[in-house]
C-alpha positions in Angstrom: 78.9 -235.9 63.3 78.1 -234.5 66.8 74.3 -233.6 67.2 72.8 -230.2 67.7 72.7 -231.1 71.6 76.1 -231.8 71.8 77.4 -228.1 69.6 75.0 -226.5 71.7 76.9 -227.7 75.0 80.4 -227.3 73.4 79.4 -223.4 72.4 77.8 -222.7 76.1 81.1 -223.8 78.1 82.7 -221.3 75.1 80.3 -218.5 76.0 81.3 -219.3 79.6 85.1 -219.1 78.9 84.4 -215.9 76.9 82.0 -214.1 79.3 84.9 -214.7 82.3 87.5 -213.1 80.7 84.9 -205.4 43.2 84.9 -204.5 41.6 84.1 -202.6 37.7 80.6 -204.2 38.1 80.1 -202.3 41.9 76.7 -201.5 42.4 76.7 -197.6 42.4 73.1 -196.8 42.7 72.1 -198.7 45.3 71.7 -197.0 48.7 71.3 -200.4 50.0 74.8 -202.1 48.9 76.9 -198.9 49.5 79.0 -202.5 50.4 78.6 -205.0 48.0 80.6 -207.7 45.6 82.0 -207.2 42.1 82.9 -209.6 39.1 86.6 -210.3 39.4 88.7 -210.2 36.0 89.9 -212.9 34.3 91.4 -216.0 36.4 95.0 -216.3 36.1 96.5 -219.7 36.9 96.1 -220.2 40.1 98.9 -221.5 42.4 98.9 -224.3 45.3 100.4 -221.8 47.8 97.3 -220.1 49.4 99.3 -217.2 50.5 101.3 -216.6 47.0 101.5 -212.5 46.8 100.6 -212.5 43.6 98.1 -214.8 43.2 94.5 -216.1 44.0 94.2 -220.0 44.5 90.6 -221.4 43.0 89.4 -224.0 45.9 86.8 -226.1 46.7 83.3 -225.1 48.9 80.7 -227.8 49.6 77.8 -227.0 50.9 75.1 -228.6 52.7 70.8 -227.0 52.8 69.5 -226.0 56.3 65.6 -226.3 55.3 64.9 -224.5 58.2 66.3 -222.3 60.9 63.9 -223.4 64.4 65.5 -226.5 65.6 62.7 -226.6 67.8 59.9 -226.3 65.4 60.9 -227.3 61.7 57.3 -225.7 60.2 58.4 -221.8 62.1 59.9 -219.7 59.5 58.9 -216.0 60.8 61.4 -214.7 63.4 60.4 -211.4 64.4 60.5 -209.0 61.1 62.7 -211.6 59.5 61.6 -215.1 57.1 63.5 -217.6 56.9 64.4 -218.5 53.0 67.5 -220.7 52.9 70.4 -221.5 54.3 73.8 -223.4 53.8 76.7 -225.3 56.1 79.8 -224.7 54.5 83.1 -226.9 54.6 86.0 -226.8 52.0 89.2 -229.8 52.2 90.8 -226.4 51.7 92.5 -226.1 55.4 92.5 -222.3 55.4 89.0 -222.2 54.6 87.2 -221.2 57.6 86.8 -218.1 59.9 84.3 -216.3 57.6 84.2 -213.1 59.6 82.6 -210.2 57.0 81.1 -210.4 53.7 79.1 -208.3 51.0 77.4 -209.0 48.4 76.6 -207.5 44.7 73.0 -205.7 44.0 71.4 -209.6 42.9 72.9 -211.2 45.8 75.2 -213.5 43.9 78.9 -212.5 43.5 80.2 -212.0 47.3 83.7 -210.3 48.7 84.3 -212.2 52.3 87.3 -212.1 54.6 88.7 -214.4 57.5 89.6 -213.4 60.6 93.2 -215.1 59.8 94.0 -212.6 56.9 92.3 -213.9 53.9 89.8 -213.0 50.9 87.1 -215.0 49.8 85.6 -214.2 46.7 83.0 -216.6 44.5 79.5 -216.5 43.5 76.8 -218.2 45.3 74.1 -220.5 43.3 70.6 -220.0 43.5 67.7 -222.6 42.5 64.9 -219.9 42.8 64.8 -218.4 45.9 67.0 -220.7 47.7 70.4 -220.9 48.0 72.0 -224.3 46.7 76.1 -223.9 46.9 78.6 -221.6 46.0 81.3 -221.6 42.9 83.6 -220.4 41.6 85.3 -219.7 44.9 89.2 -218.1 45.3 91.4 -217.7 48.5 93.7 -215.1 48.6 96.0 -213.1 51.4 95.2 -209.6 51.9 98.5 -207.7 51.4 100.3 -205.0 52.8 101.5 -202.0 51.1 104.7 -203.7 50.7 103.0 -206.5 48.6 103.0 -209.6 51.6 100.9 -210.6 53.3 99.9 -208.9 56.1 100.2 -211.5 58.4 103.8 -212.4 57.6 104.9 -208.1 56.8 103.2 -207.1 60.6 101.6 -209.9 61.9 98.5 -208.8 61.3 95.2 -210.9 62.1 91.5 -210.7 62.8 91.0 -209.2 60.2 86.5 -208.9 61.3 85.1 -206.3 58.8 84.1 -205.1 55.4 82.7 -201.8 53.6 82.8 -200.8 50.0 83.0 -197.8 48.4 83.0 -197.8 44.4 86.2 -199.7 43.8 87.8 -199.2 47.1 87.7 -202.1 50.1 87.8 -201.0 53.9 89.1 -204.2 55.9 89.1 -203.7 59.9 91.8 -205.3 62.0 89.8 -206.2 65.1 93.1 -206.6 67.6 95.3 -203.9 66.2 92.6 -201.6 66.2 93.4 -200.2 62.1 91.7 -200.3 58.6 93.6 -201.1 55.6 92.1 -199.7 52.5 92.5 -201.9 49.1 91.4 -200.3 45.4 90.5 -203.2 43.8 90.5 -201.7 40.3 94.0 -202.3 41.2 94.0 -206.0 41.1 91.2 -207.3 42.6 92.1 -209.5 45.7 95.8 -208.8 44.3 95.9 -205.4 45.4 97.9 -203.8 48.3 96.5 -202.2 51.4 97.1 -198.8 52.9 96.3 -197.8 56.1 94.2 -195.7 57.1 94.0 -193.0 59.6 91.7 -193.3 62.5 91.4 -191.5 65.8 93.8 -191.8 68.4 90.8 -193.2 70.8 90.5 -196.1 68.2 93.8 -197.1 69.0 93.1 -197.4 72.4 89.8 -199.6 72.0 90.0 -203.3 74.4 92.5 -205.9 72.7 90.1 -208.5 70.6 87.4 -206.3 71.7 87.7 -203.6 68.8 87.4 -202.4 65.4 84.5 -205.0 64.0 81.8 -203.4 61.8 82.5 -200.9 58.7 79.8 -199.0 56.9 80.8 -196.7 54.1 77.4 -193.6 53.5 77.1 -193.8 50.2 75.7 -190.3 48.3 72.8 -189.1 48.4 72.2 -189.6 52.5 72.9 -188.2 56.0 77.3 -188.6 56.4 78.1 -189.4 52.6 81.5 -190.0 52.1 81.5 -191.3 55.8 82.9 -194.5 56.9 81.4 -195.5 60.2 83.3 -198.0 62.4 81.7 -200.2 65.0 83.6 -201.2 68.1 82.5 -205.0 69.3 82.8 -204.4 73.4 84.7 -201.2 73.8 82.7 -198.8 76.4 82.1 -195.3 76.9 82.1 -194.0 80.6 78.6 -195.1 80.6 79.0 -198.3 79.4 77.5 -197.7 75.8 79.4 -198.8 72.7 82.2 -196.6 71.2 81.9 -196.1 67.6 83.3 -193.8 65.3 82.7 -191.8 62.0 85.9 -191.5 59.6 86.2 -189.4 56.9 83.7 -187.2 55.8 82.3 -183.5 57.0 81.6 -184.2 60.3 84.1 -186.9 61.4 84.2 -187.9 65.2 82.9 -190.6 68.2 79.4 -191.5 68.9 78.0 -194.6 71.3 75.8 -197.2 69.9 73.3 -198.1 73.7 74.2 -201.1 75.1 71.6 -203.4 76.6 71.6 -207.2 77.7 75.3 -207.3 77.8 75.1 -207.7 73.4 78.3 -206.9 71.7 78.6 -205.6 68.0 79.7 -208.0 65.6 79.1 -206.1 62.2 76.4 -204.0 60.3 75.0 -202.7 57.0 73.1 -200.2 55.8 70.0 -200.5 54.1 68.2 -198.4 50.7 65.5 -197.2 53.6 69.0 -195.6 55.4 68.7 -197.0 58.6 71.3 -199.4 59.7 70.8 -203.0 60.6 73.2 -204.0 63.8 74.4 -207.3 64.2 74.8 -208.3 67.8 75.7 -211.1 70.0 76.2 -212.3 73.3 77.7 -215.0 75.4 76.9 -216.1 78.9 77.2 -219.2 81.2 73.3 -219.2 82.0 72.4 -217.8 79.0 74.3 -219.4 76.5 75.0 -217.9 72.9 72.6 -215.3 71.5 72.3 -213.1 68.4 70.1 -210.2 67.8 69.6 -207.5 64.9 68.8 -203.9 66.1 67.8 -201.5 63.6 68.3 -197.6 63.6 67.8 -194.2 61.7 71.0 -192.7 59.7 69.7 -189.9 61.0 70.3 -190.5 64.9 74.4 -190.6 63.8 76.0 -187.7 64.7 79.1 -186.8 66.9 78.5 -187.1 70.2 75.5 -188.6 69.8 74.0 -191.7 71.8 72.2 -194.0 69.3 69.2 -196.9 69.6 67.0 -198.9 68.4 64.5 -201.4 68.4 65.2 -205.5 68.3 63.9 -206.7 65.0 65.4 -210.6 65.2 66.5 -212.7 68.1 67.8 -216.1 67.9 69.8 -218.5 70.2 70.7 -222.1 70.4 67.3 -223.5 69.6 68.2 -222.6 65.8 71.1 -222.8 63.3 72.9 -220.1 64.6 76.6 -220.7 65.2 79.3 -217.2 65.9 77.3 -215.1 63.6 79.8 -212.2 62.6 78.7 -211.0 59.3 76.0 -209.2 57.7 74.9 -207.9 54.4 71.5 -207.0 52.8 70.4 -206.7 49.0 67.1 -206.1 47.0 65.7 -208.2 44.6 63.9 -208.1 41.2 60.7 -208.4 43.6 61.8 -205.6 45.8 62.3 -207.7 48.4 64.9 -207.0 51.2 67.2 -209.7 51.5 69.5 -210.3 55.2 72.6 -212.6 55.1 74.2 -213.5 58.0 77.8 -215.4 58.0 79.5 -217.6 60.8 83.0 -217.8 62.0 83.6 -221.4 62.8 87.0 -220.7 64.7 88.3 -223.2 62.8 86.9 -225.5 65.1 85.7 -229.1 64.6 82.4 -228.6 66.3 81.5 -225.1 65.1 80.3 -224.3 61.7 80.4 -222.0 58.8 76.8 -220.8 58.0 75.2 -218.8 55.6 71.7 -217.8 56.4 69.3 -215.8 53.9 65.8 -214.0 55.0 63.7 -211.9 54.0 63.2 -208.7 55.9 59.4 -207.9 56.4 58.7 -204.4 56.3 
């Protein structure tokens, strides 16, 4: 095993490269997993071929603790408004485990929907042992189909697939380098169900190739936008430089900017019970190396036209277990405590890692 040194070189001359160029059981209630995880029905057999259309493949996760997040300082466990609780590596002999680009989670923060960017589900459940998470089980691959019941990387050749939102029973994935959202109603069978596009604005179309479509928040009811899905563009700019997003669906559809500062792209987002949004960012740079941030913002500054911002409530970088952090989701406990978790994509590379990462967000 290569040492923390060693991944944190290999990911720096990455940043350099990159810098030159469910669902009966959906929680309803909560205004805080608008996106979250549901129990799937009963297995079927499963079936050795990991992209069968009609069905899931049960596989194997292992998992190993990270008892704490500063690599620098084992004891630190408070990173800005955040608190460390737990976190896991994950590896699977499964070979098309890997990638882990988007995930939510049900209300308790167990059962959990994820995708890869190469045009798979994940679904499973992870363990706790109190508040710390311990493995995960139960764990099934799955293509995502098309409408036409393949998958969609054999029927278009679809990939990157970067983003999840949930409404009720229906699943929004995002298609980072084709720029489109598929729409799945799980009720229809589960990770067997077929996609249909759906319609975005032409401008969407025309975001930066592997720069695109990669965060999806659905508005639940009962806040500012409901029945809105908002989609967050990872580095496509505005005339001033600011990040395009853009709100689908719902009364007041159209194209806002999300402030870009210190060259941070948008890797995903999720909406909390408070209704503000929690923004995912990172950033790669030959001096600067790999860094993540979370930035959190009213509801209420989303409108059309509108230029949004907020302040930095986490930042992170090389001196802890961070890897390509592309996923967030949030959920509240018995306690009432706000839960964050944060998922890698390993790239499906030796040296990189799949992470999960849990904390606690300190009000």
């Amino acid at each position: 095993m290569r040492s923390a040194a060693s991944r944190r070189r290999f990911l720096q001359g990455v940043a350099a490269g990159l810098s030159a160029a469910v669902l009966p059981d959906l929680v309803r209630g909560s205004l805080a997993q608008a996106q979250s995880a549901t129990h799937p029905p009963p297995k079927p057999a499963a079936r050795l071929n990991p992209h069968a259309v009609d069905e899931p493949v049960a596989i194997e996760v292992n998992a190993r603790p990270l008892p704490s997040f500063d690599i620098r300082d084992r004891g630190h466990r408070r990173f800005g408004a955040l608190e460390y609780r737990s976190g896991l590596i994950l590896t699977s002999p499964f070979p098309g485990f890997g990638g882990l680009s988007a995930l939510r989670l049900d209300p308790k923060g167990e059962r959990f929907i994820a995708v890869s960017d190469q045009g798979s589900w994940f679904t499973g459940r992870i363990v706790y042992h109190g508040r710390e998470m311990v493995g995960l089980d139960d764990v099934e691959a799955a293509p995502l189909l098309a409408a036409d019941g393949r998958p969609i990387t054999a029927t278009r050749r679809w990939y990157d697939s970067e983003s999840l939102a949930l409404d009720g029973s229906f699943v929004y994935v995002g298609l980072e380098r084709v720029n489109q959202v598929l729409r799945y109603d799980f009720a229809e069978g589960f990770t067997r169900s077929r996609g249909e596009v759906v319609p975005l604005p032409p401008a969407a179309h025309k975001l930066p190739l592997n720069k695109g479509l990669e965060g999806l928040v659905f508005v639940p009811k009962g806040l500012p936008l409901a029945g809105t899905l908002i989609a967050f563009s990872e580095r496509g700019l505005d005339a001033s430089g600011n990040l395009i997003a853009f709100l689908v669906g719902g009364k007041t559809p159209g194209q806002f900017s999300v402030r870009r500062t210190e060259n941070f792209d948008i890797s995903d987002a999720v909406l909390l019970r408070s209704g503000d949004l929690l923004i995912l960012e990172r950033k790669f740079s030959l001096f600067g190396g790999v860094g993540i941030r979370i930035r959190r913002i009213p509801l209420s500054q989303v409108a059309p036209g509108a230029l949004i911002d907020g302040p930095a409530i986490f930042h992170a970088d090389l001196g802890n277990e961070i890897d390509n952090m592309e996923g967030i989701d949030a959920h509240v406990t018995a306690e009432g405590e706000t839960v964050v978790t944060m998922i890698s994509d390993d790239n499906f590379s030796l040296i990189q890692r799949n992470l999960l990462l849990q904390f606690t967000l300190v009000e």
